[in-house]
C-alpha positions in Angstrom: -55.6 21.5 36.5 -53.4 20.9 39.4 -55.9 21.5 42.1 -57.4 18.7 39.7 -54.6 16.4 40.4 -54.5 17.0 44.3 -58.3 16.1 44.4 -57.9 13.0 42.9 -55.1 11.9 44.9 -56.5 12.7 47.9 -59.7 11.0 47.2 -58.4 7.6 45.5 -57.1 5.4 48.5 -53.8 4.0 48.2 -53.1 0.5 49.7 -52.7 0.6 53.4 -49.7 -0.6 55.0 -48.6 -0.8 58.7 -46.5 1.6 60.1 -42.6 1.3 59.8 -40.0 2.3 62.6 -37.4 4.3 61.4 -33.7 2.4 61.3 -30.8 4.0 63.1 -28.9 6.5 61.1 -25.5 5.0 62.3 -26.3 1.2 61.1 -27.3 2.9 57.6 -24.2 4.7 57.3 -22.4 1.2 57.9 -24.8 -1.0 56.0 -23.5 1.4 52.8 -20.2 1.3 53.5 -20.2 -2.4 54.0 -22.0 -2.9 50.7 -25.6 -4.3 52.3 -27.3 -3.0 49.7 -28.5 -4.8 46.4 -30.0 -3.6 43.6 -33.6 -5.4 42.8 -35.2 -5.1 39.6 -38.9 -4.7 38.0 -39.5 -5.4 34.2 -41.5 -2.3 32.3 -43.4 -4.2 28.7 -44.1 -2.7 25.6 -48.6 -3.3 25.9 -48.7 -3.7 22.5 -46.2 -6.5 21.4 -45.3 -7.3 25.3 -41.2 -6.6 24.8 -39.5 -6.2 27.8 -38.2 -2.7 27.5 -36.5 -2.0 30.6 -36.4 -2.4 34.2 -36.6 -0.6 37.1 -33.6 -0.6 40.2 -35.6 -0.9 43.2 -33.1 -1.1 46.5 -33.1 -3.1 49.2 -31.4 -3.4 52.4 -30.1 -6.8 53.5 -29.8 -6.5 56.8 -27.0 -9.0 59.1 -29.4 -8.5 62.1 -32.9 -7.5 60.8 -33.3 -9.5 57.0 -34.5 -7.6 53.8 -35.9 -4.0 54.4 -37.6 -2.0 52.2 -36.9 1.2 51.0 -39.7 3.0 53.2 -37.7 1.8 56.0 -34.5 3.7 55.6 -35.2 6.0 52.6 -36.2 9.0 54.7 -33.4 8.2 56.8 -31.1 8.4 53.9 -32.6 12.3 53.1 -32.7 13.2 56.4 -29.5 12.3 57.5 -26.9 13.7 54.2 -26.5 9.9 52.9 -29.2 10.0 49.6 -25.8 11.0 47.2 -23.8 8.1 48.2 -26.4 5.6 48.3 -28.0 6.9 45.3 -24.2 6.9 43.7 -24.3 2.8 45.0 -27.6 2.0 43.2 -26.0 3.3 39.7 -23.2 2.1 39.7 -24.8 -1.5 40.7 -27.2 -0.8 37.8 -25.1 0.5 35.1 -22.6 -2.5 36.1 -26.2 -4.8 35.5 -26.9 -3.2 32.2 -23.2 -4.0 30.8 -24.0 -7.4 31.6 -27.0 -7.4 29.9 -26.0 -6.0 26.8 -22.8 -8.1 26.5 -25.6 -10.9 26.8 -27.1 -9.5 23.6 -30.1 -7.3 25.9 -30.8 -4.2 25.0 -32.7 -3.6 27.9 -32.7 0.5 29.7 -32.1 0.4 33.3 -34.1 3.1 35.1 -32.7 4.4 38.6 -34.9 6.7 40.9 -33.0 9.9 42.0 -34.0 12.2 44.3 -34.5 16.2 44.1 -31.9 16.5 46.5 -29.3 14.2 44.1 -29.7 17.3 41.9 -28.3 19.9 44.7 -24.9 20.1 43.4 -23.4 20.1 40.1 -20.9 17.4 41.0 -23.4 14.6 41.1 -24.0 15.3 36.8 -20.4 15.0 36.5 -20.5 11.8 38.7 -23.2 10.5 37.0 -21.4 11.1 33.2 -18.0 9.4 34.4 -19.9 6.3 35.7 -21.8 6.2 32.3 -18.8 6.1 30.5 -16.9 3.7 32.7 -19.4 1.4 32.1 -19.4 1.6 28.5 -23.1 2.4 27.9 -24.7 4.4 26.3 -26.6 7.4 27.9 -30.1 6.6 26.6 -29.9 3.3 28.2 -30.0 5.0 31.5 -33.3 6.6 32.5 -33.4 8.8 35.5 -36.9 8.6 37.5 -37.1 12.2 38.8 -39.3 11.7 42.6 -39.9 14.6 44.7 -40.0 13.7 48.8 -40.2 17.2 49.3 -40.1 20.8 48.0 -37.2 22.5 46.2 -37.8 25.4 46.4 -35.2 26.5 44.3 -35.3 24.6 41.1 -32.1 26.4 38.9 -29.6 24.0 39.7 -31.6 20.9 39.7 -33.3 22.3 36.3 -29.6 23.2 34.8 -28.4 19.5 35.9 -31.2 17.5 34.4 -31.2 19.7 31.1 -27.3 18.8 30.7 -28.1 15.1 31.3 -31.0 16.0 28.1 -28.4 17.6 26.4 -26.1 14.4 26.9 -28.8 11.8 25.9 -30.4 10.3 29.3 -33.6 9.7 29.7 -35.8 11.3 32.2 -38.6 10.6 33.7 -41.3 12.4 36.3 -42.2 9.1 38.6 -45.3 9.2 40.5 -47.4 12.0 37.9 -50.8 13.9 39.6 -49.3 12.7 43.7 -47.4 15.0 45.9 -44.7 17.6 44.2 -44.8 15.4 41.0 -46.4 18.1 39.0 -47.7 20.0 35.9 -45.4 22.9 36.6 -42.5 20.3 36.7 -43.2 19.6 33.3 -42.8 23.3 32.0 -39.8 23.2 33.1 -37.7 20.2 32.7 -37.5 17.6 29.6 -38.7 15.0 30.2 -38.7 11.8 28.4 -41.3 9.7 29.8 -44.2 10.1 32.5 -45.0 7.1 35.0 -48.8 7.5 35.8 -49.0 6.6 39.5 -50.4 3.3 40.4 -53.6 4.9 42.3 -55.1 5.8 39.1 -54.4 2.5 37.0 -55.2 -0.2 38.8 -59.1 -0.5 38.4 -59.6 2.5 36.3 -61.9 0.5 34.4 -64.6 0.1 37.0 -64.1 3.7 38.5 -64.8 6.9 37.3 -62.5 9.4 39.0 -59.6 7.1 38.4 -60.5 6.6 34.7 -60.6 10.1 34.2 -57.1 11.2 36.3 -55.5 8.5 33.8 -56.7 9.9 30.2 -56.0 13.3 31.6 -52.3 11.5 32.5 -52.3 9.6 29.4 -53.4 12.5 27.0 -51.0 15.3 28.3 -48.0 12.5 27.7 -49.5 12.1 24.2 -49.4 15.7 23.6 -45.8 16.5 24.8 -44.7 13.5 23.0 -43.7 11.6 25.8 -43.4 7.9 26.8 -46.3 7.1 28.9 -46.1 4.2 31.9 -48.6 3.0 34.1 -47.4 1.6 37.1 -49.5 -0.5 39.1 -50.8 -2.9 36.6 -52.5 -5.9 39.3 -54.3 -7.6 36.8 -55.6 -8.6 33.5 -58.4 -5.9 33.4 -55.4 -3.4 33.7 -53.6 -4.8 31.6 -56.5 -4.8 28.6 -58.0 -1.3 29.7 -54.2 0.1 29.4 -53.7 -1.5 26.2 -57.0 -0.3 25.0 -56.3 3.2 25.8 -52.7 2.7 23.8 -50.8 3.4 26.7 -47.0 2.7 25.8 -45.4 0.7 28.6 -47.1 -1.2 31.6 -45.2 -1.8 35.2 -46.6 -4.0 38.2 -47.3 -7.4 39.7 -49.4 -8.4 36.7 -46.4 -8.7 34.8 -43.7 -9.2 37.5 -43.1 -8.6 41.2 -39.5 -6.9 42.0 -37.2 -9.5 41.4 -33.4 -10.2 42.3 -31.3 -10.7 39.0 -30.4 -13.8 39.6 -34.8 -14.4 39.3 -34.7 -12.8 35.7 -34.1 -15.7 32.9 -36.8 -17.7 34.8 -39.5 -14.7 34.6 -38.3 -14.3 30.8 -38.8 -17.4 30.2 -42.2 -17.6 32.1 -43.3 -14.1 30.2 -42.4 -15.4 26.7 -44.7 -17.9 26.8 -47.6 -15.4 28.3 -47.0 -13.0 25.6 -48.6 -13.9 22.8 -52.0 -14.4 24.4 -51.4 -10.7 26.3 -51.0 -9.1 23.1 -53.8 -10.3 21.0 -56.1 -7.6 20.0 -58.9 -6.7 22.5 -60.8 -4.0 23.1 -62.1 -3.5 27.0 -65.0 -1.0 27.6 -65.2 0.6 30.9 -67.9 0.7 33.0 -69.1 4.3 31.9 -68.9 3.4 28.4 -71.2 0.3 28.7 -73.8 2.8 30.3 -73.6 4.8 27.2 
């Protein structure tokens, strides 16, 4: 079923974008020590009722010199050069300190940071990770951990030991990016996870095409049967956003609903959301292309 996957990603184009030149390692180092980076945030909805369940951190770099970069532009950097643990260790804490706020405000809403395979070398970033929990005063479930893979591991006991203990403990975790690169079935065999984000390249227009249709049931039914929380990222429009909540997916992610937005952008969207909700959330039912044929 894997070799499955790999087809199907290699075969659905993903959006083209221009190539990025790398930052300078040095500056990096700096920017994090100087505190350059800010946490972003994108909402995840309940499809069904429309609640706002959560958000996504997304960094970004606000560059003195060069503006706002993105993460493609220094991520890789970040891996390549030893500095994913303390920037990684910045995000959360920016996020957990986010989610306080939140709830104090009366908003239960889970705050989902992406880690990397390489957070997971060490046992020290779990206990890191548990003590900046607790001196935030959350809870554990309302931290979700999106698991990405930017390359191998090829030895998988000490991530696999960490993220079980942060099970044990009550995080959420979640495999980001399911069917593309090292996000896989075998993954899934071996660590609990909580939720699985079907990538973007088989949601949006799934509807209208058949290879993309059928990577997102396959996506959407192995969630179903391993009782997991099943997101579609990539949700551009309002045929995504009826197909998905035709097919009962659980929660929907993407520009549809909201583009990455700084906090301080939040109340407004709310605000602008609430009143789109009830219309979103009336009862539909959106046939796909292959189905009208039949």
């Amino acid at each position: 079923m894997q070799d499955i996957f790999e087809t199907w990603s290699t075969s659905v184009p993903s959006q083209e974008v221009a190539p990025l030149s790398k930052v300078n390692p040095e500056t990096l180092r700096a920017a994090i020590a100087d505190g350059e980076l800010i946490n972003y945030y994108q909402p995840k909805v309940n499809l069904q009722t429309g609640e706002v369940v959560g958000f996504e951190t997304l960094v970004r770099w606000n560059s003195p010199t060069q503006g706002l970069l993105f993460p493609d532009q220094f991520i890789s950097v970040a891996e390549e050069f030893d500095m994913v643990d303390e920037m990684t260790l910045q995000v959360l804490q920016s996020a957990l300190k986010q989610a306080r706020e939140w709830q104090d405000a009366g908003k239960l809403w889970r705050v989902a940071v992406n880690i990397s395979m390489k957070n997971l070398a060490s046992l020290r970033f779990l206990d890191q990770i548990l003590s900046m929990t607790l001196a935030a005063r959350l809870e554990p479930q309302m931290l979700e951990l999106e698991v990405t893979e930017s390359y191998h591991a090829d030895d998988l006991r000490i991530p696999l030991e960490i993220l079980t203990r942060l099970h044990i403990n009550r995080f959420r975790l979640s495999i980001d990016d399911f069917g593309t690169g090292n996000s896989s079935l075998s993954q899934l065999t071996a660590i609990p996870f909580d939720e699985l984000k079907i990538d973007q390249r088989f949601v949006h227009g799934a509807h209208i095409d058949a290879t993309r249709c059928a990577a997102f049931d396959a996506s959407l039914g192995l969630a179903k049967q391993l009782h997991m929380e099943a997101v579609a990222e990539g949700v551009e429009d309002r045929a995504d956003w009826d197909f998905l909540k035709d097919k009962a997916c659980d929660v929907a992610q993407g520009y549809f609903i909201s583009k990455v937005l700084p906090v301080g952008d939040i109340p407004s969207w709310l605000l602008s959301w609430e009143a789109r909700r009830p219309e979103l959330c009336q009862t539909t039912q959106v046939l796909t292309k292959f189905e009208v044929l039949h």
